[in-house]
FIKOL-222279 format. One record per residue (C-alpha): residue number from 1; chain; x, y, z. Coordinates in pm, 1 decimal, decimal comma, always signed. Layout:
// FIKOL-222279
NUM|A|X|Y|Z
...
***
This chain:
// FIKOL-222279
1|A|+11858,8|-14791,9|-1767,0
2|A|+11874,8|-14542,3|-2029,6
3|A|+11768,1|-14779,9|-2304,8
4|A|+11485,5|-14879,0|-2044,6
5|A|+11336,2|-14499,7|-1996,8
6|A|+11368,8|-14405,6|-2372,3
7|A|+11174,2|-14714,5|-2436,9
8|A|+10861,9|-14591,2|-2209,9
9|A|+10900,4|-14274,6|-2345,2
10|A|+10836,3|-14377,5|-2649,3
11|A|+10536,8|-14610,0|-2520,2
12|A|+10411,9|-14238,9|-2367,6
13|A|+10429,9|-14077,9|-2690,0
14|A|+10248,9|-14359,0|-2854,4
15|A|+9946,8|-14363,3|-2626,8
16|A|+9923,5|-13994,7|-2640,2
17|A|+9826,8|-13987,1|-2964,4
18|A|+9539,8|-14169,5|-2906,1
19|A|+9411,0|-14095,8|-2539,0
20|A|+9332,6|-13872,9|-2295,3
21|A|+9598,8|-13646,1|-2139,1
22|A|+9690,8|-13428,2|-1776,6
23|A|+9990,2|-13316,6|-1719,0
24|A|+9995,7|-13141,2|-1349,7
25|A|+10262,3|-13067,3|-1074,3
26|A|+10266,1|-13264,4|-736,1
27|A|+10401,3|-13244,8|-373,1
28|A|+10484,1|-13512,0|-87,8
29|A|+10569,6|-13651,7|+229,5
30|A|+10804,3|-13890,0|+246,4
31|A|+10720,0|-14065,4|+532,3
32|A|+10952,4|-14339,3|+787,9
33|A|+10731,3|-14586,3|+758,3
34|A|+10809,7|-14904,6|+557,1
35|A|+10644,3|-15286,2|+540,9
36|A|+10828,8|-15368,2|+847,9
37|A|+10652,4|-15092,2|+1083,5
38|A|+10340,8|-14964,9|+921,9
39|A|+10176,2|-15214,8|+1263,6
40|A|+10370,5|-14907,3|+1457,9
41|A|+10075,1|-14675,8|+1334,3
42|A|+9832,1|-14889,7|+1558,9
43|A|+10075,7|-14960,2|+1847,8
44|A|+10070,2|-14581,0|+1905,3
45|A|+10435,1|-14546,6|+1862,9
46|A|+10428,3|-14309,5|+1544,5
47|A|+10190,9|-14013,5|+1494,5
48|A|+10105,9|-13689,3|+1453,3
49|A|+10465,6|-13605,9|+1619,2
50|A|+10665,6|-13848,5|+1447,2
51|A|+10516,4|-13605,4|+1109,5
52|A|+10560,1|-13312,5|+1235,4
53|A|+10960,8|-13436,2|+1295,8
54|A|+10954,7|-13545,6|+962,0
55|A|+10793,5|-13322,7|+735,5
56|A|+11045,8|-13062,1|+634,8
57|A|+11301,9|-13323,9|+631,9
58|A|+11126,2|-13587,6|+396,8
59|A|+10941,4|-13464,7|+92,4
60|A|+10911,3|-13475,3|-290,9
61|A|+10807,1|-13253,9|-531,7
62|A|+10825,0|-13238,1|-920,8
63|A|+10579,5|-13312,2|-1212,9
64|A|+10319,3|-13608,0|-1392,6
65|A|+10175,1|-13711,9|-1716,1
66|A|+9888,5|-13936,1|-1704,5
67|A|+9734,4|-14113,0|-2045,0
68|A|+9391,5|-14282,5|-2005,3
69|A|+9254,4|-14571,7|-2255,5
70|A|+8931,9|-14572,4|-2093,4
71|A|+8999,0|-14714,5|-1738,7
72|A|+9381,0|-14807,6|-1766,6
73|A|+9660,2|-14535,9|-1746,9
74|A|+9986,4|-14481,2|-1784,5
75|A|+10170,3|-14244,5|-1523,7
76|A|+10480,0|-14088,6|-1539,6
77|A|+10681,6|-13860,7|-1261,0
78|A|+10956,4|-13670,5|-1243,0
79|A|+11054,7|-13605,5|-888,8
80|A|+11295,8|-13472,0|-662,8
81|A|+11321,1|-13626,4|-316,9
82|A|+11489,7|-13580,2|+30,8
83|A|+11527,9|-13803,6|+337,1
84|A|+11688,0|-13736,0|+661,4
85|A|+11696,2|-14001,4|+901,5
86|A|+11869,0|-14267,1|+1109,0
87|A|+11942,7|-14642,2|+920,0
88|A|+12151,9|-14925,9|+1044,3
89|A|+12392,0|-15125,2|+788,5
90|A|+12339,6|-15479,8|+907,5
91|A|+12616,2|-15718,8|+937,0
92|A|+12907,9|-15471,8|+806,3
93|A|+13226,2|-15679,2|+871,5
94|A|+13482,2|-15479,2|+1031,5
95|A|+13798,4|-15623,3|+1138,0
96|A|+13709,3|-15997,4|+1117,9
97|A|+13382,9|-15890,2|+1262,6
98|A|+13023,2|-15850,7|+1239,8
99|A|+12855,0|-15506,3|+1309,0
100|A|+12505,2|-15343,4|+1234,9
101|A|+12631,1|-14929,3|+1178,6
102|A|+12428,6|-14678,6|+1270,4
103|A|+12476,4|-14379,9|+1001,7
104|A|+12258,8|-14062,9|+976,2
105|A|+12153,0|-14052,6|+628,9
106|A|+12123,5|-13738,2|+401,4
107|A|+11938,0|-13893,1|+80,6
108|A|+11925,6|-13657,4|-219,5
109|A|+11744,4|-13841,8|-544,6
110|A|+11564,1|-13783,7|-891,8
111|A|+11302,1|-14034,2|-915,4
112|A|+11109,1|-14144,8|-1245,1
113|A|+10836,0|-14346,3|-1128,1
114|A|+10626,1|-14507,1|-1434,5
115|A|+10301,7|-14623,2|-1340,2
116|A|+10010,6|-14885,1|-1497,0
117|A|+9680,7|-14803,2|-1383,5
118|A|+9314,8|-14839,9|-1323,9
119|A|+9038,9|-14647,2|-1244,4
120|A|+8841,4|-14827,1|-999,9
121|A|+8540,4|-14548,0|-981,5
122|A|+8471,7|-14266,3|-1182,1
123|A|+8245,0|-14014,0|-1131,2
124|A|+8160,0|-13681,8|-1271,3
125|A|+8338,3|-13466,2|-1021,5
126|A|+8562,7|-13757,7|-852,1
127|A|+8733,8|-14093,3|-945,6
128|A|+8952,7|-14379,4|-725,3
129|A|+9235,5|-14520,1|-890,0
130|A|+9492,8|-14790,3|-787,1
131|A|+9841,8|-14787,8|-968,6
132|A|+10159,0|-14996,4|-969,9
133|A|+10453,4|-14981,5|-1109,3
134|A|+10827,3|-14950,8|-1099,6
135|A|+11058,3|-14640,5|-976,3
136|A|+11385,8|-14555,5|-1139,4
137|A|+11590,7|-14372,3|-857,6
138|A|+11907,6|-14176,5|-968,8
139|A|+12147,9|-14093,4|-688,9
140|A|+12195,3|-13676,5|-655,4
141|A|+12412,8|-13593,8|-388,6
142|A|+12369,4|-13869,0|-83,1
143|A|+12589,0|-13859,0|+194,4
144|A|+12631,4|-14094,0|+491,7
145|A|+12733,3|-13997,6|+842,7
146|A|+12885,3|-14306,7|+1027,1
147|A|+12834,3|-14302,5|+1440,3
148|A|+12962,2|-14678,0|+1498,3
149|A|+13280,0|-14592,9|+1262,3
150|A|+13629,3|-14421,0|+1300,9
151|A|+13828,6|-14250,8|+1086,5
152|A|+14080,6|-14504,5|+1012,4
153|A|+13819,0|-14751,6|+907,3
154|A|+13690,0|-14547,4|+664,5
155|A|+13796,1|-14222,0|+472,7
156|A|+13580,1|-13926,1|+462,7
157|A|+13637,8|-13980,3|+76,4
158|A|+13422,4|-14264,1|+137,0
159|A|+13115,3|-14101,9|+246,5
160|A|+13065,5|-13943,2|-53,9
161|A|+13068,6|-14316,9|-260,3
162|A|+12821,2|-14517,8|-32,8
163|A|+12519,6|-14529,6|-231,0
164|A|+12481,0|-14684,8|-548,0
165|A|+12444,1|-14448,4|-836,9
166|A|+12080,8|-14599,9|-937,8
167|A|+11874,7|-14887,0|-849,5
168|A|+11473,8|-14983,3|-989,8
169|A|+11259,9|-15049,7|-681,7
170|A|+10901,7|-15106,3|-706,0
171|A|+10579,0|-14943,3|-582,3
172|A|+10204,0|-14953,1|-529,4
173|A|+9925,2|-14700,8|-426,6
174|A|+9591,9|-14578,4|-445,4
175|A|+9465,0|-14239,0|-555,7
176|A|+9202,0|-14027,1|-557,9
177|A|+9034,0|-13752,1|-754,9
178|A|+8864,5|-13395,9|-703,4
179|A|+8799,7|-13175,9|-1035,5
180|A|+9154,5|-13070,2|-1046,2
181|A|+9321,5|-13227,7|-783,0
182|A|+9453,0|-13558,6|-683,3
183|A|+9556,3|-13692,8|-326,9
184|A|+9763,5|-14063,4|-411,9
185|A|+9916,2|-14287,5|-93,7
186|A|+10207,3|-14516,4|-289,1
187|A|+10427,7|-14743,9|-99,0
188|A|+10755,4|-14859,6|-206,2
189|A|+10750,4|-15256,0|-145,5
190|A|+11067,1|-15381,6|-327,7
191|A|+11409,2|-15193,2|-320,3
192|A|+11677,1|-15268,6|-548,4
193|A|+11946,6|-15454,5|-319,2
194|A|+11922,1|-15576,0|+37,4
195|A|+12147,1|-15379,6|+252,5
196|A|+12366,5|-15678,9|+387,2
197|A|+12785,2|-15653,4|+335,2
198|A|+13062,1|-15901,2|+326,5
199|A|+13343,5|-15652,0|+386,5
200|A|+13399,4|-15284,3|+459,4
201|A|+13501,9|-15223,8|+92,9
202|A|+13179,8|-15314,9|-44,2
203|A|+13001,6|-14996,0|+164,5
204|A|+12974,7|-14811,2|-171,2
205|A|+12690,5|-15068,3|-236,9
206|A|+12470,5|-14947,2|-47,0
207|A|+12118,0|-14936,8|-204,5
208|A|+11942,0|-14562,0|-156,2
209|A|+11702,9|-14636,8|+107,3
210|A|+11402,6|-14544,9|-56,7
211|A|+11096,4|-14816,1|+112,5
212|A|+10850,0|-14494,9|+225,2
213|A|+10489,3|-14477,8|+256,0
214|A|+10430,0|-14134,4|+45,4
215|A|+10123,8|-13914,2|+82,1
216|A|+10147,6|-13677,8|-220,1
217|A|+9883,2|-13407,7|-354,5
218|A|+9865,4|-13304,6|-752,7
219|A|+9748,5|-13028,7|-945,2
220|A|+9632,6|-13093,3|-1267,4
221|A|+9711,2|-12804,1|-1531,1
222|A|+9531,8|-12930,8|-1779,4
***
């Protein structure tokens, strides 16, 4: 992975030379909503009280770089993200049998997403964009609570191993923007590993559940 970041860094550098350049700071809200439940939004069964739950206990924040040739870009981010919520582990085998686990899950992650994209409009005072691209997420501190689990099955040393130390997932959005501001939506449609177990042993595989529908606003510095 290292190999894989220095060599878009030096991409970065390489188009910077050349193009035009922001760099800005962003916030966001990570919300609970992945591929498998955005119909929930219709159905009526999460809204405006499912965000206010969430807000304080999902965001991001951190910085961007953006490099335009003409209507492609190139998007870096450095973030820092948190996630509090509930997640089953399906078909965790546990004495000879199968069990879905329900943990609480405190997730604690540096992402680097690195996005291609294109600016669909552009305007003098505004601009649309859509971007995709793929997110390198670095484990900081994750911790699992198990509910389904006792003591002797697993070891609170355990808990601190669960998640994998990285994994690449994948994302796509749309943004727009205002003079100096930018409001993107980015969904994350491809995780790393699909959190499925043979044995209790192989917990500390867990991919970092990161599929969330993000809502993010940016201020560009310059």
């Amino acid at each position: 992975m290292k190999r894989i970041l220095l060599f878009f860094a030096a991409l970065l550098i390489f188009f910077t030379a050349s193009a035009q350049f922001n760099l800005g700071i962003k916030a966001g809200y990570n919300s609970s909503l992945t591929l498998g439940n955005l119909n929930s939004v219709t159905q009526g069964t999460y809204g405006l009280e499912n965000v206010k739950g969430e807000i304080w206990n999902n965001f991001q924040a951190g910085a961007f770089a953006r490099v335009f040739i003409k209507k492609l870009y190139i998007q870096p981010e450095v973030l820092y993200s948190i996630q509090k919520k509930e997640y089953d582990l399906l078909g965790v085998i546990i004495d000879g049998t199968a069990t879905n686990v329900n943990t609480f899950m405190n997730i604690s992650t540096v992402q680097v997403p690195l996005f291609l994209g294109y600016k669909i409009l552009d305007l003098k005072v505004a601009n649309l964009r859509a971007f995709v691209g793929p997110k390198f997420v670095l484990n900081s501190g994750s911790k699992l609570e198990y509910k389904d689990l006792t003591e002797s099955q697993i070891t609170a040393s355990d808990l601190y191993e669960d998640f994998k130390k990285s994994q690449v997932d994948i994302e796509v959005g749309a943004g727009v923007d205002v003079f100096m501001f930018a409001l993107d939506a980015k969904l994350n449609v491809l995780q790393d590993v699909v959190g499925k177990f043979q044995s209790i042993t192989d917990v500390k595989n867990v991919p970092m559940p990161t599929s969330t529908l993000v809502i993010s606003l940016s201020w560009k510095l310059f």
